[in-house]
Backbone as numpy.savetxt, mean C-alpha at the origin, in Angstrom:
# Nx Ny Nz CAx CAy CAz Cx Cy Cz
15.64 -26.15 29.87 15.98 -25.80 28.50 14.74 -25.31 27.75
13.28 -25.78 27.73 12.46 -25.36 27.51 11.74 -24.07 27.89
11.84 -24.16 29.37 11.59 -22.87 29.52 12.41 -21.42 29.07
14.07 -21.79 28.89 14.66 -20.75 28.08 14.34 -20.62 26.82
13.94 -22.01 25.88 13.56 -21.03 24.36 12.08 -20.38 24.72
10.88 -20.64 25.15 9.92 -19.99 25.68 10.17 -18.64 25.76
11.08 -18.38 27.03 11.38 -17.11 26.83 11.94 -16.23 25.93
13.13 -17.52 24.96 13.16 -16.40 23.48 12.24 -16.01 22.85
11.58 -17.03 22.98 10.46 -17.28 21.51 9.66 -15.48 21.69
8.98 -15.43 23.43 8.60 -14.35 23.53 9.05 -13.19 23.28
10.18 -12.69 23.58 11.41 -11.60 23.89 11.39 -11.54 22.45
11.72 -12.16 21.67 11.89 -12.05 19.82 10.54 -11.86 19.38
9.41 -12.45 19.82 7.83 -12.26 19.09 7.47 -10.61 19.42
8.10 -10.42 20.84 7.65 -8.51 21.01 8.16 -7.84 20.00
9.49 -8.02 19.69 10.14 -7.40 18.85 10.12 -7.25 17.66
9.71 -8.29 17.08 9.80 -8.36 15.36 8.63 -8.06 14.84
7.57 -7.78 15.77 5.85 -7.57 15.13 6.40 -6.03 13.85
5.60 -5.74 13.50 5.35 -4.63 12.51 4.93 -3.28 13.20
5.76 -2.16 12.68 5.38 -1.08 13.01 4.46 -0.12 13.06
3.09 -1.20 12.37 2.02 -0.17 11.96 0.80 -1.86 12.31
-0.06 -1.43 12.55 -1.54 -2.51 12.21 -2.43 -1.90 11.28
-2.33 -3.19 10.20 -3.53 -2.81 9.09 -4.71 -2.68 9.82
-5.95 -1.70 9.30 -7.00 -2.04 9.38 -7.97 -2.12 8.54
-7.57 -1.72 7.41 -8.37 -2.03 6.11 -7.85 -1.94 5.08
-7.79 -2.68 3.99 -7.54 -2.38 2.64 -8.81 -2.39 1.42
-8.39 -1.39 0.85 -9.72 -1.46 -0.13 -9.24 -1.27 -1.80
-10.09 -1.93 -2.66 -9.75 -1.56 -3.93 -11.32 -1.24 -4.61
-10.87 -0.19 -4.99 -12.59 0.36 -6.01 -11.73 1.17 -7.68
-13.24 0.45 -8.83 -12.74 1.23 -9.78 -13.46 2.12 -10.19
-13.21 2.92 -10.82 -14.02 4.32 -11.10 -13.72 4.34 -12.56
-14.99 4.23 -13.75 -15.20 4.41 -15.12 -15.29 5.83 -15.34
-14.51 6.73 -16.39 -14.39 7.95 -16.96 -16.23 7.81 -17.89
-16.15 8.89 -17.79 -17.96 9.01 -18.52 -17.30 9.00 -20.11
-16.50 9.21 -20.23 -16.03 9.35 -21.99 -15.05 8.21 -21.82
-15.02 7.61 -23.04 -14.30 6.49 -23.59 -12.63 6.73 -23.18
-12.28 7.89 -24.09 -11.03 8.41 -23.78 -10.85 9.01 -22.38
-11.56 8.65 -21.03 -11.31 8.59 -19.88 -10.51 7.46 -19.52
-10.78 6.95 -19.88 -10.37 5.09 -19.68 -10.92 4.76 -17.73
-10.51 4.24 -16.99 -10.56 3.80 -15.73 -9.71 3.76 -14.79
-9.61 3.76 -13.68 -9.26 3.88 -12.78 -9.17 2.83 -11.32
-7.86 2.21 -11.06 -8.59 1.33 -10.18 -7.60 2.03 -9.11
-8.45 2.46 -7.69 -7.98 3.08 -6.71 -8.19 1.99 -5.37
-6.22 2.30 -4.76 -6.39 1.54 -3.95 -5.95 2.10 -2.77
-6.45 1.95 -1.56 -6.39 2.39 -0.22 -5.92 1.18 0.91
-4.71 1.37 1.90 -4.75 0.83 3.22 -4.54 1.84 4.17
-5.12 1.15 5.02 -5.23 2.05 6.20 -4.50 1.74 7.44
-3.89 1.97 7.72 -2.86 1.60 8.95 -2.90 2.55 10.66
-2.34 1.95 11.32 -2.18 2.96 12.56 -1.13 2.95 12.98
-0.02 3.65 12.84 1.15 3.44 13.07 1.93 3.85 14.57
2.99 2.82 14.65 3.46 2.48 15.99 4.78 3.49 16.39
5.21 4.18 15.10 6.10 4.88 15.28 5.99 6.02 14.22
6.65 7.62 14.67 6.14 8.43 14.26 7.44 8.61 12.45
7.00 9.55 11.81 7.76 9.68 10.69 9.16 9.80 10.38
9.70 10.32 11.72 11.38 10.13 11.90 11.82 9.19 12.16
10.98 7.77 12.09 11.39 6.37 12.30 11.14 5.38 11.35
9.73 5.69 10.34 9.08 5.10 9.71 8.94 5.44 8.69
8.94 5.02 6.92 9.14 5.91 6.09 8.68 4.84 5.44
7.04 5.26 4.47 6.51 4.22 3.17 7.25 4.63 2.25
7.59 3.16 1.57 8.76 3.85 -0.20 8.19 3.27 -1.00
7.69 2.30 -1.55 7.38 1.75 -2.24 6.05 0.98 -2.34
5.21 0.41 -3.42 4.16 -0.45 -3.44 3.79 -1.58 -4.85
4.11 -2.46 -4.81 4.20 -3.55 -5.98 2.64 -3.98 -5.82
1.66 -3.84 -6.66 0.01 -4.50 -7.09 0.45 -5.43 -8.01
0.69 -6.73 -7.15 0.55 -7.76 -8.23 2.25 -7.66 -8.67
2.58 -7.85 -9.69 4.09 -7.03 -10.45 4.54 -5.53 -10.72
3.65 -4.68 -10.61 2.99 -3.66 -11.32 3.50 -2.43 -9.78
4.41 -2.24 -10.16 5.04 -0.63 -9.05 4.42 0.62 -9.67
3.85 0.94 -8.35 2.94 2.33 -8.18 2.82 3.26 -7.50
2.99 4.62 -7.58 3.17 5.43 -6.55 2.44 5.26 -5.59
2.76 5.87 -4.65 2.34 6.04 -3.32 2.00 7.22 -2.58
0.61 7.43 -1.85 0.70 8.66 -1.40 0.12 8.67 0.04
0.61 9.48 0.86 0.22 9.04 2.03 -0.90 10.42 2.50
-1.57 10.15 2.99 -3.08 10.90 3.56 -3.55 10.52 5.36
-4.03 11.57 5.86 -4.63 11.07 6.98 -5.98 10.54 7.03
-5.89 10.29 7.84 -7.58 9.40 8.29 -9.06 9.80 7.26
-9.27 11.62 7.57 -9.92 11.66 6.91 -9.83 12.15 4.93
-8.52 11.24 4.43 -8.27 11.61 3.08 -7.56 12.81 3.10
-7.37 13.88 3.58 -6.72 15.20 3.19 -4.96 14.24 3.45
-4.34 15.32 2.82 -2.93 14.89 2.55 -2.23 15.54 4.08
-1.34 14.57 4.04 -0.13 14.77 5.01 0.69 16.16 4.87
1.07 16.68 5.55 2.05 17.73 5.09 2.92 17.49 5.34
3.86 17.43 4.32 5.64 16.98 3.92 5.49 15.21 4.51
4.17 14.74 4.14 4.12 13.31 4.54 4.64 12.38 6.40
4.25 13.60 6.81 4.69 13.70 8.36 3.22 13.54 8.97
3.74 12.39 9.93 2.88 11.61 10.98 3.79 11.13 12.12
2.55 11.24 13.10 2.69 10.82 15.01 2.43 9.42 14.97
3.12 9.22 16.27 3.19 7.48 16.67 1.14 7.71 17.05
0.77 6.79 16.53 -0.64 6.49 16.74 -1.75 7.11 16.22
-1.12 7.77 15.04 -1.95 8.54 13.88 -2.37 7.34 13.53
-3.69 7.32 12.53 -4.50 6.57 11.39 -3.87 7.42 10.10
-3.18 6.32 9.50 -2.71 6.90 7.85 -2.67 6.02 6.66
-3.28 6.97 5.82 -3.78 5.94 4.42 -2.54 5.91 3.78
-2.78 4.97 2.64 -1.56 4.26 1.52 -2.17 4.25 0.61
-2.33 5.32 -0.35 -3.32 5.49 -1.39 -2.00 5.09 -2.78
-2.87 4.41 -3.84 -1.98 4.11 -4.69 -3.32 4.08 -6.01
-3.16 4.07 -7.30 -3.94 4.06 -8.49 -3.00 3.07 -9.57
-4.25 2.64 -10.07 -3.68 2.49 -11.51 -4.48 2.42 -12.65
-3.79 3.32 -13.40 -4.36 4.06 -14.50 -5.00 3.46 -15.68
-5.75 3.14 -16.60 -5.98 2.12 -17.89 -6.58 3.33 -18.71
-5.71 3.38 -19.94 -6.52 4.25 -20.91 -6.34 3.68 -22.47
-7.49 3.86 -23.44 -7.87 3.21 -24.13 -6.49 3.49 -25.40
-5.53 2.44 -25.84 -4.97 2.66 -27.00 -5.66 3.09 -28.18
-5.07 2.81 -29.41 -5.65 3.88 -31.01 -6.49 2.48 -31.56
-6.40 1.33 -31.06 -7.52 0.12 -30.77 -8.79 0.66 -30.19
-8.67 1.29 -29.28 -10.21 1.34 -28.10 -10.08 0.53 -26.82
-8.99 -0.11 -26.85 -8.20 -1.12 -25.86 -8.01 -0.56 -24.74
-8.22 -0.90 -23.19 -8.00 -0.16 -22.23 -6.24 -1.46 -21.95
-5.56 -0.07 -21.70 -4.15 -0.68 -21.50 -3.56 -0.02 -20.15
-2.70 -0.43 -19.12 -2.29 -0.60 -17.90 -1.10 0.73 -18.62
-1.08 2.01 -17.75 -0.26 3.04 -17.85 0.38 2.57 -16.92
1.61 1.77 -17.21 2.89 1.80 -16.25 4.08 2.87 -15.55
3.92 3.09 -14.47 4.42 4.04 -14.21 6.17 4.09 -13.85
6.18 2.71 -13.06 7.17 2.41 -13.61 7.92 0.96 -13.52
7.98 0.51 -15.10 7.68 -0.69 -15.45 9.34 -1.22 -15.41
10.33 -0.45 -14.90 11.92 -0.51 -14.50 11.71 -1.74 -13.47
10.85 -1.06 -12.18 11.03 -1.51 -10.98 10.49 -2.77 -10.69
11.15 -4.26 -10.44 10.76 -5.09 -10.22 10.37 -5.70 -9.33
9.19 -6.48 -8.86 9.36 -6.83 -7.48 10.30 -7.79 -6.90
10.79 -6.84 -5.42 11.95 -7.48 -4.61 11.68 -8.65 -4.17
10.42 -9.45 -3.95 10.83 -10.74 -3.74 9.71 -11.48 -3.91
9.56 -12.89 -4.05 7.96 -13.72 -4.16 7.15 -13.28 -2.94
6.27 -13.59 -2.93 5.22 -13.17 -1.94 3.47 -13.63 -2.60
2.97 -13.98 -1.80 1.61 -14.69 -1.94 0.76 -13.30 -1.18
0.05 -12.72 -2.27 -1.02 -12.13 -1.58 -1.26 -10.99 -2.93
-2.14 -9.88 -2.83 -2.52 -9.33 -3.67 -1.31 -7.97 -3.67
-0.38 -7.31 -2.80 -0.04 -6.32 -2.98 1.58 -6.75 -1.69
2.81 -5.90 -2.25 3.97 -6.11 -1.34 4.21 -4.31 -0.84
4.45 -4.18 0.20 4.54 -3.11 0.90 6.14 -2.26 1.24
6.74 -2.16 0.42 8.21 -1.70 0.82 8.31 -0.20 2.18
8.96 -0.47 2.80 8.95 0.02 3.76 10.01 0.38 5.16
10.96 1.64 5.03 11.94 1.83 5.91 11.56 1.67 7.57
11.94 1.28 8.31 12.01 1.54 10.09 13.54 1.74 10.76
13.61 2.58 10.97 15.00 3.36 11.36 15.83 3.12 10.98
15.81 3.10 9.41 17.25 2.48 8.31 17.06 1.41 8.11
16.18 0.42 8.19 16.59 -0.74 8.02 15.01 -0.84 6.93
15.17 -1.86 5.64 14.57 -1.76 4.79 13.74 -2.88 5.29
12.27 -3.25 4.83 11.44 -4.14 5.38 10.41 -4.37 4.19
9.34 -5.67 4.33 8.25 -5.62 3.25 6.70 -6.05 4.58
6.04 -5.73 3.92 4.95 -6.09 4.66 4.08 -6.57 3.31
3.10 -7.46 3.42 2.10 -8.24 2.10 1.01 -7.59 2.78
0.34 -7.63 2.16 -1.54 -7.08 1.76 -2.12 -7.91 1.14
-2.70 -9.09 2.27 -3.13 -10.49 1.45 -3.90 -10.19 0.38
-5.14 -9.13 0.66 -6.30 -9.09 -0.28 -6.94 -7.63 -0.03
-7.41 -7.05 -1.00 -7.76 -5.71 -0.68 -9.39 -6.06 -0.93
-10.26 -5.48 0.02 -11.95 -5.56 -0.40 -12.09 -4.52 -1.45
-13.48 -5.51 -2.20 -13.50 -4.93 -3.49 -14.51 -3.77 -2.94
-14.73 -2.77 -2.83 -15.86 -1.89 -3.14 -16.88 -1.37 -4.33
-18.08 -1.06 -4.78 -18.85 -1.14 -6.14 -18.34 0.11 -7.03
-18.34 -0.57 -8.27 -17.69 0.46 -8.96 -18.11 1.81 -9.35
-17.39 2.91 -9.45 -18.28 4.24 -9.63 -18.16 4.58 -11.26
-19.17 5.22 -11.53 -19.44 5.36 -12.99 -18.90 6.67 -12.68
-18.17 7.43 -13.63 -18.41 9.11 -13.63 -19.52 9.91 -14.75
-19.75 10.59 -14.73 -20.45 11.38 -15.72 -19.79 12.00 -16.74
């Protein structure tokens, strides 16, 4: 009897892993040189994915509560075309969020869209919405590394 759940346990652990392996997440902010720039906090993961774009499809990204677009890029930053990738490409998950100063001087969170709520609790810094051949999925992003902040001119 033991040795049969063993063998579930395995047969189900191949299967249910994730279609992509993180290999980095990063968050850096970038200061506008003028006030009425406000800031910028830019965030990047980097993945290698296990299946190609007719199987796999990023939709969504919750920072915290806070839903934010999404854009997908290859390895070296240039953009995807029509967001199309190969099984074992390196592809980024670039996302921002915007802060610009109210008629205060106040830097305030430009919600992009403040409709969309997050689909479920989750412990970590970021929730990952995410299709695999029709079937809807989440992946967490415990913690993104901070990188030093860039001033602009």
């Amino acid at each position: 009897m033991k040795l049969i759940a063993i063998i579930l346990l395995c047969f189900f652990g191949w299967f249910s892993g994730t279609p992509f392996k993180q290999i980095d997440a990063t968050e850096q902010t970038t200061m506008g040189g003028r006030q009425e720039s406000g800031k910028s906090v830019n965030y990047s993961i980097k993945f290698v994915v296990k299946h190609s774009s007719t199987k796999l499809e990023f939709n969504d990204l919750w920072l915290g509560v806070d839903n934010v677009d999404i854009y997908l890029r290859k390895a070296d930053g240039s953009f995807l075309l029509n967001n199309q990738f190969e099984k074992g490409d390196t592809v980024l998950v670039v996302a921002y969020k915007r802060y610009l100063p109210n008629k205060g001087g106040i830097l305030e969170l430009k919600k992009e869209h403040p409709d969309k709520s997050v689909p479920k609790e989750y412990e970590g810094s970021a929730i990952l919405k995410y299709t695999l051949k029709g079937k809807t999925k989440y992946y967490i992003i415990p913690e993104f590394k901070k990188l030093s902040k860039v001033n602009m001119p």
